[in-house]
PAMARNU-762985 format. One record per residue: residue number from 1; residue in three letters; z, x, y of N, C-alpha, C, O in turn. Coordinates in Angstrom, 1 decimal. Example, Ala and Ser with C-alpha at 12.3 -4.5 7.8 and 13.67 -1.06 7.14 Angstrom:
BEGIN
  nr rest    n_z    n_x    n_y   ca_z   ca_x   ca_y    c_z    c_x    c_y    o_z    o_x    o_y
   1  ALA    7.8   13.2   -5.7    7.8   12.3   -4.5    7.8   13.2   -3.3    8.5   14.2   -3.3
   2  SER    7.1   12.8   -2.2    7.1   13.7   -1.1    7.9   12.9    0.0    8.0   13.4    1.1
***
This chain:
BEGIN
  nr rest    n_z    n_x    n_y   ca_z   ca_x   ca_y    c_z    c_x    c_y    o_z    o_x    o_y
   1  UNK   -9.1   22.6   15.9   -8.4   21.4   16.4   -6.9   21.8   16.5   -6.4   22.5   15.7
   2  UNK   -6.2   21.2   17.7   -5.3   21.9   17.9   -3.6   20.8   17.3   -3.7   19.6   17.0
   3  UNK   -2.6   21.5   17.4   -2.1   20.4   16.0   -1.5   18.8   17.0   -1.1   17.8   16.4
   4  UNK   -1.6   18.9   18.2   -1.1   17.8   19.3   -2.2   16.6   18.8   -1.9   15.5   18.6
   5  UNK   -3.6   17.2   18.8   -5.0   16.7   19.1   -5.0   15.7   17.0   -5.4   14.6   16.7
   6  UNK   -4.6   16.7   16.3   -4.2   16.4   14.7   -3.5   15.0   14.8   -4.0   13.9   14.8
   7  UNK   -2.1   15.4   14.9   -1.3   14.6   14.9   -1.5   13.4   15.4   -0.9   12.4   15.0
   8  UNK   -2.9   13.3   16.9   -2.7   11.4   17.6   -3.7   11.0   16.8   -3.9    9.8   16.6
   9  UNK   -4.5   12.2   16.2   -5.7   11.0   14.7   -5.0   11.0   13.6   -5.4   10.1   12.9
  10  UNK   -4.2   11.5   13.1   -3.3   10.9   12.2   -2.3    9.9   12.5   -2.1    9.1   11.6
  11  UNK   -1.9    9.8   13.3   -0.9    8.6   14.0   -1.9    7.0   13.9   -1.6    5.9   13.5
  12  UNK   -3.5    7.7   14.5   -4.4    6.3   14.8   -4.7    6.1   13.2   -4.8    4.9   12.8
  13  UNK   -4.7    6.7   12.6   -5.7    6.5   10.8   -4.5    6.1   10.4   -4.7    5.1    9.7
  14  UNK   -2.8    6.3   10.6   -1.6    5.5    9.8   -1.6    4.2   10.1   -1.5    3.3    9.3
  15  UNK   -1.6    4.0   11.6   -1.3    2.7   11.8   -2.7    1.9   12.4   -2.7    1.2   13.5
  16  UNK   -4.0    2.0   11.7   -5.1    1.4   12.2   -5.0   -0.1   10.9   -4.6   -0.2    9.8
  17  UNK   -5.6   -1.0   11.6   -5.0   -2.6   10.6   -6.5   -2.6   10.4   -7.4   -2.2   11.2
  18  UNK   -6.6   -3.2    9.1   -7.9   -4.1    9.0   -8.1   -5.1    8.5   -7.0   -5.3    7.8
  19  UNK   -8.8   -6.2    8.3   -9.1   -7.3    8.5   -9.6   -8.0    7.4  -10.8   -7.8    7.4
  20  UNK   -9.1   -8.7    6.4   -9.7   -9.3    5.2  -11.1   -8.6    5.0  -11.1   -7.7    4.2
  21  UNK  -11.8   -8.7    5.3  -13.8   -8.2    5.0  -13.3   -6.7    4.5  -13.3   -6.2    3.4
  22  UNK  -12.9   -6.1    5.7  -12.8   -4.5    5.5  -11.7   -4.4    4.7  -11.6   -3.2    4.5
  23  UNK  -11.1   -4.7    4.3  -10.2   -4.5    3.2  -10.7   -4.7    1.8  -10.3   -4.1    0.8
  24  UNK  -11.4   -5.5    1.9  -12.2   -6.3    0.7  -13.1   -5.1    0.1  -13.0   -4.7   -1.1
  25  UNK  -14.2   -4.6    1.4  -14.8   -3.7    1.4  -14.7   -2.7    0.9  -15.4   -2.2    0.0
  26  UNK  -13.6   -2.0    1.7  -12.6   -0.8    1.4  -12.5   -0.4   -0.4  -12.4    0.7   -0.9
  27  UNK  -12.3   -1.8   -1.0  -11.6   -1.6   -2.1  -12.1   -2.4   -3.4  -11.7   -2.4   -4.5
  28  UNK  -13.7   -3.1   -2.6  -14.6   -3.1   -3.5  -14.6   -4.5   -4.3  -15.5   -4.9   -5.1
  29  UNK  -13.7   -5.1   -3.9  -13.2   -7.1   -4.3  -13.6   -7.7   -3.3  -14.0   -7.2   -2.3
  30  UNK  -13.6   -9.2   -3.7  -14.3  -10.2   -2.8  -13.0  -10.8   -2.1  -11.9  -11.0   -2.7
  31  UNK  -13.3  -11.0   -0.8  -12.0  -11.5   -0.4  -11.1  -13.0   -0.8  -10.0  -13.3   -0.4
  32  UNK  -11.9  -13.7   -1.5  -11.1  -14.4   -2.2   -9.9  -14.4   -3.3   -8.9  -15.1   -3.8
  33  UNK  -10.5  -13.2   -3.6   -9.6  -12.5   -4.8   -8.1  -12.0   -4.2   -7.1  -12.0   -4.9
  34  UNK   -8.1  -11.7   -2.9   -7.4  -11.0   -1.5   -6.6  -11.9   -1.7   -5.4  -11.8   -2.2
  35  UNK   -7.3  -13.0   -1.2   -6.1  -14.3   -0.8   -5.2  -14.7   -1.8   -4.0  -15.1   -1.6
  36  UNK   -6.2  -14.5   -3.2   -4.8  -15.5   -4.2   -3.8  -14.1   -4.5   -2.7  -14.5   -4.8
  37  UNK   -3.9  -12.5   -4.4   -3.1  -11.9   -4.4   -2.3  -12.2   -3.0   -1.2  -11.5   -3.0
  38  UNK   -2.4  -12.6   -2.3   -1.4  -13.1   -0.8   -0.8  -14.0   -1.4    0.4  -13.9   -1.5
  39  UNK   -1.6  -15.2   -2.0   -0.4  -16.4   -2.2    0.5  -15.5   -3.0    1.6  -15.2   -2.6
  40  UNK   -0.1  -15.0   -4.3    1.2  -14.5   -5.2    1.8  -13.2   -4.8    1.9  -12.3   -5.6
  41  UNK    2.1  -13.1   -3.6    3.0  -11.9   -3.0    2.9  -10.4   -3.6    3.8   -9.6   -3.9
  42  UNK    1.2  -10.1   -3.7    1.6   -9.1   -4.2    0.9   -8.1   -3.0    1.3   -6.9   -2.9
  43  UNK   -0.2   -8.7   -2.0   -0.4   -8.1   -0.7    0.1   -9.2   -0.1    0.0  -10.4   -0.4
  44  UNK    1.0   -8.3    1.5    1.3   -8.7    2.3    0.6   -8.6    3.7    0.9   -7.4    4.2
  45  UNK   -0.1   -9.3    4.6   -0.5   -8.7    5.8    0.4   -8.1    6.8    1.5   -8.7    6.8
  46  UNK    0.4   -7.2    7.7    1.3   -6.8    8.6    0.9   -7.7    9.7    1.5   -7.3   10.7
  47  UNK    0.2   -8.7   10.1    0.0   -9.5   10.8   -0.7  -10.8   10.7   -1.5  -10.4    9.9
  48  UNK   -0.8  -11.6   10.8   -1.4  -13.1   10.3   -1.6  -13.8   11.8   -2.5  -14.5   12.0
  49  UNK   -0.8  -13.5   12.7   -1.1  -14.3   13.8   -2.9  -14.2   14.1   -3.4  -15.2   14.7
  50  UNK   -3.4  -13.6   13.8   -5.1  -14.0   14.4   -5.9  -14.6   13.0   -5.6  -14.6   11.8
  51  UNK   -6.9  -15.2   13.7   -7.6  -16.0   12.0   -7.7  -15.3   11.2   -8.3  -15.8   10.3
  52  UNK   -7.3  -13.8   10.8   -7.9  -13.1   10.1   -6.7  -12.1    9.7   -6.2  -11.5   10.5
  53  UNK   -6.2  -12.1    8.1   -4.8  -11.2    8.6   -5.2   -9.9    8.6   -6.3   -9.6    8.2
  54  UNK   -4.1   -8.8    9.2   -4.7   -7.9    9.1   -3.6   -7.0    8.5   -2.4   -7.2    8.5
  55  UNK   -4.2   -5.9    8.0   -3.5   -5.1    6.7   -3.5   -3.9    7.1   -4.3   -3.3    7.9
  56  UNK   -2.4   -3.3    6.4   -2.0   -1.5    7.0   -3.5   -1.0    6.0   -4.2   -1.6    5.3
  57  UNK   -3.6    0.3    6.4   -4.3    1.4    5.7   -3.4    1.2    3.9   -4.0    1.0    2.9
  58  UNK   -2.7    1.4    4.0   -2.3    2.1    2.8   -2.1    0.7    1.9   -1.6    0.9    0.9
  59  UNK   -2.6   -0.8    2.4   -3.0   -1.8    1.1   -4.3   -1.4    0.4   -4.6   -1.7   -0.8
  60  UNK   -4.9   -0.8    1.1   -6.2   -0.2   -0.2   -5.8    0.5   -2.0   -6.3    0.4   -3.1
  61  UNK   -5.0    1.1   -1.4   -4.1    1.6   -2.4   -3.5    0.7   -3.3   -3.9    0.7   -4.5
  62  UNK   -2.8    0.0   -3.0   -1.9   -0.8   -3.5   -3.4   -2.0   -4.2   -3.1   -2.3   -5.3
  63  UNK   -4.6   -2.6   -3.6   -4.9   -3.2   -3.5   -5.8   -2.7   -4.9   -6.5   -3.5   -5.6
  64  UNK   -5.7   -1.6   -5.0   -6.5   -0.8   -5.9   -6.0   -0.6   -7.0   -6.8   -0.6   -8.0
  65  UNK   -4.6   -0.4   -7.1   -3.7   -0.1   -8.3   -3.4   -2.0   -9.3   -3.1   -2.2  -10.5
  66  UNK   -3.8   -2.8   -8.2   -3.6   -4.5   -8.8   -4.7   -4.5   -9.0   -4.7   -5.2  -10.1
  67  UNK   -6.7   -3.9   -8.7   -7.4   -4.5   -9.6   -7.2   -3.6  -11.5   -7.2   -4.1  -12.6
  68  UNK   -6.9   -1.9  -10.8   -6.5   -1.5  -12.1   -5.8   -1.9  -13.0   -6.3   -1.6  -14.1
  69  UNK   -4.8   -2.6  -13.0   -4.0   -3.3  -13.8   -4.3   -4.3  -14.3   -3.9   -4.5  -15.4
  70  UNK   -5.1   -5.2  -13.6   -5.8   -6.0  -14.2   -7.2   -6.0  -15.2   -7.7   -6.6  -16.1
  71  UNK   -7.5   -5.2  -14.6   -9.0   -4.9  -14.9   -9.1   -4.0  -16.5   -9.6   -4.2  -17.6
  72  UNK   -8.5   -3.4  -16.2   -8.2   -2.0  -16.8   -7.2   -2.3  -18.2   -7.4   -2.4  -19.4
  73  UNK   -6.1   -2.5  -17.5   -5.3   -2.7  -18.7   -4.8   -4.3  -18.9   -3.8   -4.6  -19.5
  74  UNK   -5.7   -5.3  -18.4   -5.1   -6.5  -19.1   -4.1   -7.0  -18.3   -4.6   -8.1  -18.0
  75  UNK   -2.9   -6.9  -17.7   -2.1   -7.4  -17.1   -2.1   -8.3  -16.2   -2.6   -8.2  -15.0
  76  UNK   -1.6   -9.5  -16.8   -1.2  -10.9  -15.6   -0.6  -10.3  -14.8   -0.1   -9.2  -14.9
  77  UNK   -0.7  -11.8  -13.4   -0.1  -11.0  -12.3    1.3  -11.1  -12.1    1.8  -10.2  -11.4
  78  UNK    2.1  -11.9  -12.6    3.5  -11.6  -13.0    4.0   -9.8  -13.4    4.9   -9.0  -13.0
  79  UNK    3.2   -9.9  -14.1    2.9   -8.1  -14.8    2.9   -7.2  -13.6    3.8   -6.4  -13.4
  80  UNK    1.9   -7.3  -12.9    1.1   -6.5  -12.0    2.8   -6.8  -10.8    3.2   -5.8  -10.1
  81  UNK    3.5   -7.8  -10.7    4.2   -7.9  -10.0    5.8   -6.4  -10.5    6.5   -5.4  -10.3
  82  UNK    5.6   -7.1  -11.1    7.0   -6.1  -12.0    6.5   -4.6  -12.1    7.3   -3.7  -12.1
  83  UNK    5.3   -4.6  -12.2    4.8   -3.1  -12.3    4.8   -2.4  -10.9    4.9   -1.2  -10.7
  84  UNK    4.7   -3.3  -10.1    4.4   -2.5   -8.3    6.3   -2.8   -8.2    7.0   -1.9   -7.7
  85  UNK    6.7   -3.4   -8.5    7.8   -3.4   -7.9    8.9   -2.1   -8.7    9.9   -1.7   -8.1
  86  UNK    8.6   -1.6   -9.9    9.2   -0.7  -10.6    8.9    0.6  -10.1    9.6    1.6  -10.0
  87  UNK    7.4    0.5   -9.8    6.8    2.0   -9.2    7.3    2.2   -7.7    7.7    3.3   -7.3
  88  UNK    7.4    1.3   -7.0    8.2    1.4   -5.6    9.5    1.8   -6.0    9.8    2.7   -5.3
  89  UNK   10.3    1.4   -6.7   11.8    1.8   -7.1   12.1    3.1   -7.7   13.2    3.6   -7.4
  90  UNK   11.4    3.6   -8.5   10.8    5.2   -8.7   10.6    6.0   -7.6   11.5    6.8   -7.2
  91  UNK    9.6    5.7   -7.0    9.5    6.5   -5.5   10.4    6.5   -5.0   10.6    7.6   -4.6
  92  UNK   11.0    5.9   -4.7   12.4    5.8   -3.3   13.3    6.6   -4.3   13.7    7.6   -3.8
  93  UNK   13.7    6.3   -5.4   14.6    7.0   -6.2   14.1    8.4   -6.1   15.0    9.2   -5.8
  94  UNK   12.7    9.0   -6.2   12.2   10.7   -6.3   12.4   11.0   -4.9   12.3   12.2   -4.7
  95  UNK   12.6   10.0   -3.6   12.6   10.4   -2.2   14.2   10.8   -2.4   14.5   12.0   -2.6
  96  UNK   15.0   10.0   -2.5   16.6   10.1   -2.5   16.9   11.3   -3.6   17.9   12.0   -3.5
  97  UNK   16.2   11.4   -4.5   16.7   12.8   -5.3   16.2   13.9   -4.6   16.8   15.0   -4.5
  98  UNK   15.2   13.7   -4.1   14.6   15.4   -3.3   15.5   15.2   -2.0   15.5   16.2   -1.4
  99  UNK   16.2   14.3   -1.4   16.7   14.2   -0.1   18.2   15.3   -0.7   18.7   16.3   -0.2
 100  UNK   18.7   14.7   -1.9   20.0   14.9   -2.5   20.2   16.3   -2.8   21.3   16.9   -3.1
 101  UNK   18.9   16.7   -2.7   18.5   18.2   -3.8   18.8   19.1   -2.2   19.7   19.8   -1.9
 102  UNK   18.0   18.8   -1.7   17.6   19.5   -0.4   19.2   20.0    1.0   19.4   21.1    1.5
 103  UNK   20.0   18.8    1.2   21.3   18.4    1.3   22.2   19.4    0.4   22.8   20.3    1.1
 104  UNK   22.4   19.4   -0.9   23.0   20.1   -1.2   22.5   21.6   -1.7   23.0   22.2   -2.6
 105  UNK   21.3   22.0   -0.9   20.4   23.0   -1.6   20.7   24.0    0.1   20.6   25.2    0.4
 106  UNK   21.0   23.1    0.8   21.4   23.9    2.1   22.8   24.3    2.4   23.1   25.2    3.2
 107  UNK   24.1   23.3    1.5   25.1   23.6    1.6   25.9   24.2    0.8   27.1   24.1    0.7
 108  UNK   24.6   25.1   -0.1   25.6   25.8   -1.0   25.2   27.4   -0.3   25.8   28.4   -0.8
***
């Protein structure tokens, strides 16, 4: 496979949306469970305008790491809130330190 031909199935698999069922599916919960994580802001759809919202690829993940926390380790969703929001703040912090590293790893 040649890497032009790579790159437009990886482009379609990043930004392919799916649809309450398949997400549900995907990640093994019932979609009601989906929705009350929607009211409490902890999935967001990248679209709502059609009956059905629809969700990036990479809420499976996220969608996965909220039943673990619950499931797993007990955590209310308040909890589960503060925990995704601290782990996103970490990451961006490990992106800006390797950005920082790299930056000054070229201008020395």
């Amino acid at each position: 496979m040649d890497d032009a031909h790579y790159e437009v199935i990886f482009w379609q698999t990043e930004h392919s949306r799916l649809n309450l069922r398949e997400l549900a599916d995907a990640a093994g919960v019932h979609p009601e469970l989906i929705e009350r994580f929607i009211e409490y802001g902890l999935l967001e759809p990248v679209a709502s305008e059609a009956p059905d919202p629809l969700f990036a690829i990479s809420a499976i993940e996220r969608l996965r790491r909220i039943v673990r926390l619950r499931r797993d380790l007990g955590v209310n969703l308040p909890g589960v809130a503060v925990i995704l929001e601290m782990r996103e703040r970490m990451e961006q912090l490990q992106k800006d330190l390797e950005r920082l590293r790299r930056r000054s790893g070229s201008e020395g």
